[in-house]
Phi, psi and omega in degrees: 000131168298330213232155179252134177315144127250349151266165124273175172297351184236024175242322208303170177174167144029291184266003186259018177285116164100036210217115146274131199252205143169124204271163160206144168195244191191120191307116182273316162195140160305142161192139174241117158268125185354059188104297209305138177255144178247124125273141158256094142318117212244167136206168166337318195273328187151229177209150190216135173280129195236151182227154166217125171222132176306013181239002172256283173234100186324291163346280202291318181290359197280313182310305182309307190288333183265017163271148151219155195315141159098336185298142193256137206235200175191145169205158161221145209191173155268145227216097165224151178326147163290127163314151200293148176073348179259006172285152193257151124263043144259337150324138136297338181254003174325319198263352154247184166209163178242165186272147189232110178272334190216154192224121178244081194288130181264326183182139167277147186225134179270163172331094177301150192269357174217138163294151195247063163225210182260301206312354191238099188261111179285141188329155164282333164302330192244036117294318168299323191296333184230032175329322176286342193285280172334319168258047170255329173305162180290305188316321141338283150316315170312288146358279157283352155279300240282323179310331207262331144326286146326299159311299212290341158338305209281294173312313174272271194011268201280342138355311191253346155272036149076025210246153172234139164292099199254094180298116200248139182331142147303278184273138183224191199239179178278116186256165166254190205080151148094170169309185169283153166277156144263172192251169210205079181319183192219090195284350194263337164233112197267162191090358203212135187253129153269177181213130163293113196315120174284343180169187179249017181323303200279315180275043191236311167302297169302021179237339157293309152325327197264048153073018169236030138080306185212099177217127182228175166187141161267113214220113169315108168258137166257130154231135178306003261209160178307161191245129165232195187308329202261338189238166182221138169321315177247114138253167198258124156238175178247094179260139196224115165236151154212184224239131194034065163269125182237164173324342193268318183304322176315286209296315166334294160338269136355297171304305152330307197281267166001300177308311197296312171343267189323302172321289176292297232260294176272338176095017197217142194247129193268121188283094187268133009278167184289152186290155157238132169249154180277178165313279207297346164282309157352283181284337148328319189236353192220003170059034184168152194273318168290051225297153149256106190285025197258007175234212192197217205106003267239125159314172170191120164294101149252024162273019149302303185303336170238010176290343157250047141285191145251015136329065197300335182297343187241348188263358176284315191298315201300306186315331175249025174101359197272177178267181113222126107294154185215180190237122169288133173249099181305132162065018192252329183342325195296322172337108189289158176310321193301333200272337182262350176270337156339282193287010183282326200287306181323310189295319184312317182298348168243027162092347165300139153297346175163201185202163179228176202206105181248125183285172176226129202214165168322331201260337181136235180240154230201096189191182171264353173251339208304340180289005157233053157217113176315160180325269203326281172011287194268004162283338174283317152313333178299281192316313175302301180289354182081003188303155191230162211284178191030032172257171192235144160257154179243116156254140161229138183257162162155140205301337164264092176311289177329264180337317177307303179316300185295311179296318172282357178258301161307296150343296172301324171299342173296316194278344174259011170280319180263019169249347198017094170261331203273004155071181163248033165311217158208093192260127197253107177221135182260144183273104205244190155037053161277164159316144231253359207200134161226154176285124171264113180325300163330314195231012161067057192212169172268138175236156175297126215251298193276268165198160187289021192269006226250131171291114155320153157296123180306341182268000164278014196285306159291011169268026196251351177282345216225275192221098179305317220263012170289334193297157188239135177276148161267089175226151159211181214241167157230157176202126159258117168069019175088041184237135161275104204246002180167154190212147167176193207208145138313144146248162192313138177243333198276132175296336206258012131321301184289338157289334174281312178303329185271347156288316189280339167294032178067009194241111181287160182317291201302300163000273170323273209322317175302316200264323181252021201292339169290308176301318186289358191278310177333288209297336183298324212257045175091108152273087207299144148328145177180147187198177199188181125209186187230129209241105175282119188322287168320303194293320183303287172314328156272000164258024176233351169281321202068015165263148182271002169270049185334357161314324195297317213233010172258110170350262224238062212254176159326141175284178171293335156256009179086026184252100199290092175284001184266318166292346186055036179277207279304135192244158192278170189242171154273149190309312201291328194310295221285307184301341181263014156254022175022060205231159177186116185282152194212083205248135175287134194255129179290142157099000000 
């Protein structure tokens, strides 16, 4: 390069008038006003208007007319004021432009296959697929500052709380529970496999064991598993352990960081400590371990209430032990049939058989059923729910209260996505005293609702001899806007807990020992009380991005199928690569 930078595109202003500079970026769009050419010159930092007039330097404008977007230039100029009325104030550089004495065009560029702005949103396959194009928008760009903030954040945090980062291995070893691993062959010992870490869980705990007390790290996790908005085969958490500790200490933490967050990133001060709700009140009242406390809306059991009808869909479910709850929709009466067979439809999709419904009028309630539930009935039903005159009730019945709850808890997040109830606050509630254990149907066992190393409640304890599934864990959740943003536990420190815990999961002694036998060897030579949790990086950062899509805040992340598409991953190997890893494919034809 001939001429070397001294600015960026986002800095010039006011006091840099009549200052020769020299700017380099990339042509954002062009436009001649009558011979004169205006460029806007991009770079990370911003924009900056650039001019060339033939009557100024010929040459450069002759250079000029043959840019095109995306092309990479370098000019030098002078720094002048904007004709009166011609300041952008949406700029930081609105109020100059610079005169362009000389031009080094840097790289030619062909027709990008996507625009390189906010206002134009290109398919999401061929932003991944042309992903260096994509994170050249500013929304993008933001996007990843904002994230780079936040770690160093994350970082002088816990820093200044005496806590050490601590690295932990890539290749691991393969555990059960939990996703699928990805596997990682082994060519110097063949037949034998790593497994990429689903997390640092176990080696956060031996880190708790070697004595350092205070430990974090922001640490690449894989899992194998189906994909949505919120997950990725590789994410980033903010894993957190220490050492003699009880649950309040965690959430101190934690609240902190979160506040300094919120602070630093938005300018907006987080009302500390966080509301706590139990499990079971969540789902009682909110249908999902993940509440979003910015609405109301509330589930309400009426089968007391509706248990002398005559309404055989809802007292046969009561007679066999089932449920029925409903959701009153303030102001909602108004709902055309069409808007309540949507939501019938809707319900379904989480395993409800339908959903029923009654209006509320001057006159009383108001349906195709209301004629087998007598006066008294439905005053009671008035009453339990609080209905008021246009209000609507939603009942969903069924002999499995888990479904009623999860089909009425997704409802409700529906009905307030289509009332936009739900404001730009940040509302923060940690979810505490889940089960500690649920029966998986599939494999006919008991599996870990957290994971198995997560400590019973001491007073449940003597329920793992009687009714494994009352125990309650001492594990809990963080949740923002009905976003789950972090999960964690005390954990079992004792061995012969952690052997027990691993029996009633189906995991036999020689097991445990094959698969976790370094830890539990650990916990023999003194193991402190210790606990921790893990804070997902991405979901935290798209919800301070305002995007719902952790796709929005990862450089170079994944498809739905787990597919790099600007790299073209996953990919075939070459023959020699699988022999020298004494491998030989054999791929099961689908279908």
């Amino acid at each position: 390069m001939r001429l070397k930078r001294t600015n960026s595109c986002g800095e010039l202003a006011k006091e840099h008038i009549k200052k020769e500079i020299c700017l380099m970026g990339w042509v954002s769009s062009s436009r001649d006003h009558g011979g004169i050419i205006f460029i806007d010159l991009r770079d990370m930092y911003g924009l900056t208007q650039i001019v060339f007039d033939p009557g100024h330097k010929k040459k450069e404008h002759c250079a000029a007319e043959t840019l095109r977007r995306e092309d990479v230039i370098a000019v030098k100029g002078k720094v002048r004021a904007r004709g009166k009325g011609l300041e952008n104030p949406k700029l930081k550089t609105g109020q100059i432009e610079v005169l362009v004495d000389e031009i080094e065009v840097l790289n030619k560029a062909e027709t990008p296959p996507l625009e390189v702005e906010d206002r134009i949103e290109a398919n999401e396959d061929v932003r991944l697929k042309y992903r260096y194009l994509d994170l050249r928008r500013p929304c993008m760009q933001h996007n990843i500052l904002v994230r780079h903030k936040a770690v160093k954040f994350v970082r002088d945090y816990f820093d200044n709380l005496g806590f050490l980062e601590i690295e932990t291995p890539i290749l691991g070893k393969s555990t059960p529970e939990g996703a699928r691993d990805y596997l990682v062959p082994s060519r110097v010992n063949p037949g034998k496999f790593y497994a990429l870490p689903q997390s640092p869980q176990i080696l956060k705990q031996i880190c708790m064991i070697s004595g350092f007390d205070k430990y974090f790290q922001v640490v690449k996790c894989f899992r194998d598993e189906d994909l949505r908005a919120d997950r990725q085969p590789e994410f980033t958490q903010i894993d957190i352990e220490m050492s003699f500790i009880e649950q309040e200490d965690i959430c101190l933490v934690v609240e902190g960081l979160i506040k300094g967050v919120w602070k630093k990133i938005l300018g907006k001060d987080v009302k500390v400590p966080f509301r706590k709700i139990t499990y079971q009140e969540s789902m009682d009242k909110y249908g999902t371990d993940k509440p979003d406390l910015r609405f109301g809306l509330k589930l309400v059991d009426v089968s007391n209430a509706v248990k002398k009808s005559s309404f055989e869909v809802f007292t046969n479910i009561i007679r066999g032990k089932g449920k029925v709850k409903c959701i009153n929709a303030k102001k909602c009466g108004g709902f055309s049939r069409k808007i309540l067979d949507e939501l019938i439809e809707f319900v379904k999709i989480y395993d409800a058989k339908g959903m029923a419904w009654m209006k509320v009028t001057e006159k009383g309630l108001e349906s195709n059923i209301v004629k087998y539930f007598n006066e008294k009935v439905q005053k009671e039903l008035i009453k339990v729910t609080d209905a008021e005159k246009d209000d609507i009730l939603l009942f969903v019945a069924d002999h499995k209260h888990h479904i009623v709850d999860v089909a009425l808890g997704h409802l409700r997040n529906e009905l307030a996505r289509r009332l936009k109830l739900c404001g730009k606050g940040h509302s923060f509630v940690w979810v505490t005293d889940f089960p500690l254990l649920e029966f998986d149907e599939d494999e006919q066992r008991h599996v870990a609702v957290h994971h198995p190393f997560t400590s019973p409640k001491d007073k449940d304890l003597k329920l793992l001899d009687s009714d494994v599934e009352k125990a309650r864990a001492k594990a809990y959740d963080l949740t923002v806007n009905g976003v789950e943003i972090g999960g964690g536990s005390i954990r079992i420190h004792k061995p012969e807990l952690q052997k027990k815990m691993f029996r009633i999961l189906g995991i036999s002694d020689k097991d445990a020992m094959k698969k976790f036998g370094f830890l539990i060897n650990a916990f023999k030579y003194g193991a402190p009380p210790h606990g921790g949790i893990a804070l997902g990086l991405d979901r935290i950062v798209a919800i301070l991005t305002g995007n719902t899509s952790i796709r929005e805040v990862i450089a170079f992340p994944k498809t739905k199928n787990a597919e790099d598409l600007m790299m073209e991953t996953p990919s075939d190997v070459e023959e020699k690569q699988l022999k020298e890893l004494n491998m030989k494919l054999d791929l099961v034809k689908k279908g």
